[in-house]
DSSP file (Angstrom, degrees, kcal/mol; ACC not computed):
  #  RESIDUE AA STRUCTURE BP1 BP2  ACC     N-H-->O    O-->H-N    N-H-->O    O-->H-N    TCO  KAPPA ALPHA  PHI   PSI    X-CA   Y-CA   Z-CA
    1    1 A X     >        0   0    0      0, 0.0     4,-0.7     0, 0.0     3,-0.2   0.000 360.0 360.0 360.0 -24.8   16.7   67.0   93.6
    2    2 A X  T  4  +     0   0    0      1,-0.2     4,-0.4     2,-0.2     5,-0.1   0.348 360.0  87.9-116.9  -2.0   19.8   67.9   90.9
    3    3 A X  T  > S+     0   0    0      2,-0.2     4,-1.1     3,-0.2     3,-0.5   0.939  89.0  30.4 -43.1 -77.7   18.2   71.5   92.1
    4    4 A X  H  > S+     0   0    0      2,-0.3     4,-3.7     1,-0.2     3,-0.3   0.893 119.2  56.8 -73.1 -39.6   20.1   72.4   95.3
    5    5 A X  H  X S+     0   0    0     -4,-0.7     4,-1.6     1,-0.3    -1,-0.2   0.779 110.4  49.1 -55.5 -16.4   23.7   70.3   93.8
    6    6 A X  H  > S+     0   0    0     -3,-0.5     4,-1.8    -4,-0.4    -1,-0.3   0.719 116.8  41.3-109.2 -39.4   23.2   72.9   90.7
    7    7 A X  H  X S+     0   0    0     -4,-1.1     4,-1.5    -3,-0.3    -2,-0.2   0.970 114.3  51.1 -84.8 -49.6   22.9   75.7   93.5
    8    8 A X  H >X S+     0   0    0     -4,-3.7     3,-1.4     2,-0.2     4,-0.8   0.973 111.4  46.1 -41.9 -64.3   25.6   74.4   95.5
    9    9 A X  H >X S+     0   0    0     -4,-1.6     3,-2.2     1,-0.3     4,-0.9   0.929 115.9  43.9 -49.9 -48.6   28.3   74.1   92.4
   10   10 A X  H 3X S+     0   0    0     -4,-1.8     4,-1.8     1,-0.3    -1,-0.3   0.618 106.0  60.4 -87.4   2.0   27.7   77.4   91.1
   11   11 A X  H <X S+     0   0    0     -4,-1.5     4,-1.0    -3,-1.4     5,-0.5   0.741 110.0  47.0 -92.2  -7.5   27.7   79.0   94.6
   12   12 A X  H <<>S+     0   0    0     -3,-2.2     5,-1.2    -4,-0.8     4,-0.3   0.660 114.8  45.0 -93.4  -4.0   31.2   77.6   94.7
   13   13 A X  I  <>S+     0   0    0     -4,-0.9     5,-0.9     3,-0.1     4,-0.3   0.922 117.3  46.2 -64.4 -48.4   32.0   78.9   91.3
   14   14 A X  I  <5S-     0   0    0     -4,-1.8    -2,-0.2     1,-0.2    -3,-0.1   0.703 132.7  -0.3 -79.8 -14.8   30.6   81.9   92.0
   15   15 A X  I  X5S+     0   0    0     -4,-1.0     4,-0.8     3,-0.1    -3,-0.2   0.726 120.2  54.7-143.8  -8.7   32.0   82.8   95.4
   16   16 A X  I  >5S+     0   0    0     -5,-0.5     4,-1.9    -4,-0.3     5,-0.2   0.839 113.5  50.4 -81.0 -35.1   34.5   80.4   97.2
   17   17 A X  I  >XS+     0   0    0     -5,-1.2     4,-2.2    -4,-0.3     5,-0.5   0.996 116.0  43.1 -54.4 -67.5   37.1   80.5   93.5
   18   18 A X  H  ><S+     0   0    0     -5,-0.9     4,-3.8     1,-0.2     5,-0.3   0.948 117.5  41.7 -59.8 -42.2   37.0   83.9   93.5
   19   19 A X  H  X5S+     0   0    0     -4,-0.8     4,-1.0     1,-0.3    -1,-0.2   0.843 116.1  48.5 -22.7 -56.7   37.5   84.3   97.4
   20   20 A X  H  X5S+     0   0    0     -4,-1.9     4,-1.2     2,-0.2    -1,-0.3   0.636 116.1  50.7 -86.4 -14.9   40.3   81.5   97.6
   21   21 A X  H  X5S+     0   0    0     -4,-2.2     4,-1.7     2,-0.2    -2,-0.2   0.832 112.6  39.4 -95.0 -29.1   41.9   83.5   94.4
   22   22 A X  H  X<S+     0   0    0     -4,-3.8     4,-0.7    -5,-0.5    -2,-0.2   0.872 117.3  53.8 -92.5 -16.3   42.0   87.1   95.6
   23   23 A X  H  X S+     0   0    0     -4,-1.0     4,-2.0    -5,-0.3     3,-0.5   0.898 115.1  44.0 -68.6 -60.6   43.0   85.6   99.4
   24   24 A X  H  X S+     0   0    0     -4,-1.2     4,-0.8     1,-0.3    -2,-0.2   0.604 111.0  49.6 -62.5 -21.2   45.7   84.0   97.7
   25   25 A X  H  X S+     0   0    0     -4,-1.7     4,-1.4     2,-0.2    -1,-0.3   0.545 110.5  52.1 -37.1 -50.9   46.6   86.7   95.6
   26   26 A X  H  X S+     0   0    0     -4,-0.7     4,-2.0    -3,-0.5    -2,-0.2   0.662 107.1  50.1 -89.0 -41.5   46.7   89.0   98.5
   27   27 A X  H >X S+     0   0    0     -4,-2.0     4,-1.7     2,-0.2     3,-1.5   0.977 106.2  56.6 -85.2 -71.8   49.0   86.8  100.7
   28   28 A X  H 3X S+     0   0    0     -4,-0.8     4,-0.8     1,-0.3    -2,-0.2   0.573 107.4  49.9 -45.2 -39.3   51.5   86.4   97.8
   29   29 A X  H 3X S+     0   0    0     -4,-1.4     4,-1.7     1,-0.2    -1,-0.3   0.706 108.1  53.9 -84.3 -22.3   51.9   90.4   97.5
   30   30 A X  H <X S+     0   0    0     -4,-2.0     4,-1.8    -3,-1.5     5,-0.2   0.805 109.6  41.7 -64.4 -12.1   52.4   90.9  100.9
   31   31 A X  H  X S+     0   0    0     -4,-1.7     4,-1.0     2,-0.2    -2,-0.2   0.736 114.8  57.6 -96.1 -14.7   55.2   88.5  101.3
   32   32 A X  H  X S+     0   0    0     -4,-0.8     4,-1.2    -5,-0.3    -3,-0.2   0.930 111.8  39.6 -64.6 -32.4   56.4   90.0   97.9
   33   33 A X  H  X S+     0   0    0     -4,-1.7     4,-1.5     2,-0.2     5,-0.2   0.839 116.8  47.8 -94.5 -11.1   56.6   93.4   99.2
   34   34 A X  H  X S+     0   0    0     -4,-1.8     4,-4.6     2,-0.2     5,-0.3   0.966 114.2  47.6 -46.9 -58.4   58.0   92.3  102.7
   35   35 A X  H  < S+     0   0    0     -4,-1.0     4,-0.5    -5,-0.2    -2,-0.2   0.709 118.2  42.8 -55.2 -23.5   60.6   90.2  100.8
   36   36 A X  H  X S+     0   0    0     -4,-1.2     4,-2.7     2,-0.2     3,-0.5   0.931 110.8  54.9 -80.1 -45.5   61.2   93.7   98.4
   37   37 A X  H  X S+     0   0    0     -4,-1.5     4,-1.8     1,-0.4     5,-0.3   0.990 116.9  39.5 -76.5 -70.6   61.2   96.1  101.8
   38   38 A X  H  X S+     0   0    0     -4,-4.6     4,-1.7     1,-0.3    -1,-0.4   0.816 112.1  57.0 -47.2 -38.7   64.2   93.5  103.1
   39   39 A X  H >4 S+     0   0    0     -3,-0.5     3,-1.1    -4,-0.5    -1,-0.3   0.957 116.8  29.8-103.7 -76.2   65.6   93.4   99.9
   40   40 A X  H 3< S+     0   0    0     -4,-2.7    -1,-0.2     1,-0.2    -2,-0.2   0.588 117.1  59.1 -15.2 -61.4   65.9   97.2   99.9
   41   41 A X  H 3X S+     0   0    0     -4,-1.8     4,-0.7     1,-0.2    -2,-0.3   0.598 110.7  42.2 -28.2 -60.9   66.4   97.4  103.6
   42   42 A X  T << S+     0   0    0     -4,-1.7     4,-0.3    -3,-1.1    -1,-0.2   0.035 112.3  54.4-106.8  17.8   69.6   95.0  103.3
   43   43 A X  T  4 S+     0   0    0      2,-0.1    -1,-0.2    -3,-0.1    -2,-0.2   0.543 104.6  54.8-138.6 -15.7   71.2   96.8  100.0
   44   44 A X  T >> S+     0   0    0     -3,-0.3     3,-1.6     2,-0.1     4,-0.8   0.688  93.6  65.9 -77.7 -65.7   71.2   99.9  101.6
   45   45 A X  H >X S+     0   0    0     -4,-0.7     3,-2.2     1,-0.2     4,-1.8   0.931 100.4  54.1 -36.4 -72.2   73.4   98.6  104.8
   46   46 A X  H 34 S+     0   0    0     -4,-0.3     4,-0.3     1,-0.3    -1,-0.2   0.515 113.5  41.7 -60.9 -10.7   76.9   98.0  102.3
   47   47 A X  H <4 S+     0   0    0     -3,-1.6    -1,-0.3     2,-0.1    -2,-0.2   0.333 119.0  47.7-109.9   7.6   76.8  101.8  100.8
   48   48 A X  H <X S+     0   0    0     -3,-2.2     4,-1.2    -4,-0.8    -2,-0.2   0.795 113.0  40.2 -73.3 -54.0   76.0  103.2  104.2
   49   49 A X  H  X S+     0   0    0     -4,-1.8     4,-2.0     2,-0.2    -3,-0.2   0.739 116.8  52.2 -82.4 -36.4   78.5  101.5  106.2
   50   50 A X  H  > S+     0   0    0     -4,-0.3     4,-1.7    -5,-0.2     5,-0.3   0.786 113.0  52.5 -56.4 -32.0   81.3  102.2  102.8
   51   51 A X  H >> S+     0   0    0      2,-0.2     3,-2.4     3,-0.2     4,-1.5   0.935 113.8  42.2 -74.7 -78.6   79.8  106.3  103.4
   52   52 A X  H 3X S+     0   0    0     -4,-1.2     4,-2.3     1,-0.5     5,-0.2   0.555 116.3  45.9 -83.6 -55.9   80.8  106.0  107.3
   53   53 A X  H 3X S+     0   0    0     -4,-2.0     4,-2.4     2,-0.2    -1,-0.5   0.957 113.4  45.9 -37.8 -64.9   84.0  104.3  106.7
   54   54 A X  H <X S+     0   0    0     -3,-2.4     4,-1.7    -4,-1.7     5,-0.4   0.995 116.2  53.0 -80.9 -68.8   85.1  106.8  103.9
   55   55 A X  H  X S+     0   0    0     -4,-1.5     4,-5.1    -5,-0.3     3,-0.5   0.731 110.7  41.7 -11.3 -70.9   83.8  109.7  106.4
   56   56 A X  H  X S+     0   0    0     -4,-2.3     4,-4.5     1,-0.3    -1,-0.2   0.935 114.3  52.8 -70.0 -55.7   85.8  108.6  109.5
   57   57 A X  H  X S+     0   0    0     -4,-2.4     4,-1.4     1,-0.2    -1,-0.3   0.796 115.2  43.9 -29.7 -56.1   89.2  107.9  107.0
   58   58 A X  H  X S+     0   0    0     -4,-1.7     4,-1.9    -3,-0.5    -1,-0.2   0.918 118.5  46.6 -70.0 -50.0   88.7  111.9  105.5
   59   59 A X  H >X S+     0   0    0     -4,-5.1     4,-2.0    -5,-0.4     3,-0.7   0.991 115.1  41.5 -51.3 -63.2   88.1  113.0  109.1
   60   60 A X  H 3X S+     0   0    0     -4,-4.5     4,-1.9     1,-0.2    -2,-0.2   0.720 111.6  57.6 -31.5 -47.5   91.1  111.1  110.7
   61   61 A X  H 3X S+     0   0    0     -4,-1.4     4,-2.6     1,-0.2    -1,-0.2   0.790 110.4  40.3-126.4 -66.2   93.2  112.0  107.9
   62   62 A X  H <X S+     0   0    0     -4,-1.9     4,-2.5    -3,-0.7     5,-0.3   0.807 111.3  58.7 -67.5 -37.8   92.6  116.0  108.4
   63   63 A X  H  X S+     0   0    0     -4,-2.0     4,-5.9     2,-0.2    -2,-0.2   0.968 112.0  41.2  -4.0 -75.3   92.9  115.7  112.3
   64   64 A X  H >< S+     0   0    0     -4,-1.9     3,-0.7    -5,-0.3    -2,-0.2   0.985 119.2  42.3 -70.3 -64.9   96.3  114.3  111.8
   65   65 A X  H >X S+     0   0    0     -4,-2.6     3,-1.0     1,-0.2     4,-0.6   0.727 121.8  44.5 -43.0 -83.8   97.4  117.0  108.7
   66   66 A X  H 3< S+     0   0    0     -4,-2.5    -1,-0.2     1,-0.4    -2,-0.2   0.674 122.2  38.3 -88.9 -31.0   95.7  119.9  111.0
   67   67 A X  T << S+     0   0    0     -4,-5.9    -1,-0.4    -3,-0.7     4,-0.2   0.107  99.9  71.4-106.0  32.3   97.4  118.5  114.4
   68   68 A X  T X4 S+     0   0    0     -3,-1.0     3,-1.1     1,-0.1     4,-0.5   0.785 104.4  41.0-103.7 -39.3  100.9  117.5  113.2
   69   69 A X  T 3< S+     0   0    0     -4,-0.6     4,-0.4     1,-0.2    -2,-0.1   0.394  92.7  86.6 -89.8  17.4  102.0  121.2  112.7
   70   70 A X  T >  S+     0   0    0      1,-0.2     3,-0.9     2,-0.1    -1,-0.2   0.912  84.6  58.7 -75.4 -37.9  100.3  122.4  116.1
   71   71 A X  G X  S+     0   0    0     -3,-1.1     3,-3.5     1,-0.2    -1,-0.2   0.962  95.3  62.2 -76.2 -25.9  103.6  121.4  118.2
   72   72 A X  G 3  S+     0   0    0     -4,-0.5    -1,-0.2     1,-0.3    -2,-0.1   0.840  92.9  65.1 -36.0 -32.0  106.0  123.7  116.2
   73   73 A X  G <         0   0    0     -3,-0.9    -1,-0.3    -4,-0.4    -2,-0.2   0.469 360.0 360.0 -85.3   7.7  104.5  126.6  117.1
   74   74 A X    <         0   0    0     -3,-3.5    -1,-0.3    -4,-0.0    -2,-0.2   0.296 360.0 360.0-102.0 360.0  105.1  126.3  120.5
């Protein structure tokens, strides 16, 4: 009788712990590495959009110097 309860226990030591640990494992490092990816993703945005800015400024900036002396020459 205490036979199959002794087979039972150790077939949940031996394969539902480990199972439920590496599934649980497993879920936790993909939602770390989504949660890094965003992380990354979003930190990226504020020296991108500062590059784009600073770009347009330098362009504008030589535009106006290269086309203020254009009418003179006429």
């Amino acid at each position: 009788n205490d036979g199959w309860i002794m087979n039972l226990v150790l077939g949940v030591m031996y394969i539902l712990f480990p199972l439920s640990w590496f599934g649980m494992m497993g879920w936790t490092g993909v939602h770390l590495g989504n949660f890094a990816t965003q992380i990354v993703g979003d930190g990226a945005k504020l020296p991108q959009t500062a590059g784009n800015e600073g770009g347009k400024q330098i362009k504008d900036a030589a535009v106006s110097v290269i086309t203020k002396g254009k009418g003179k020459l006429k």
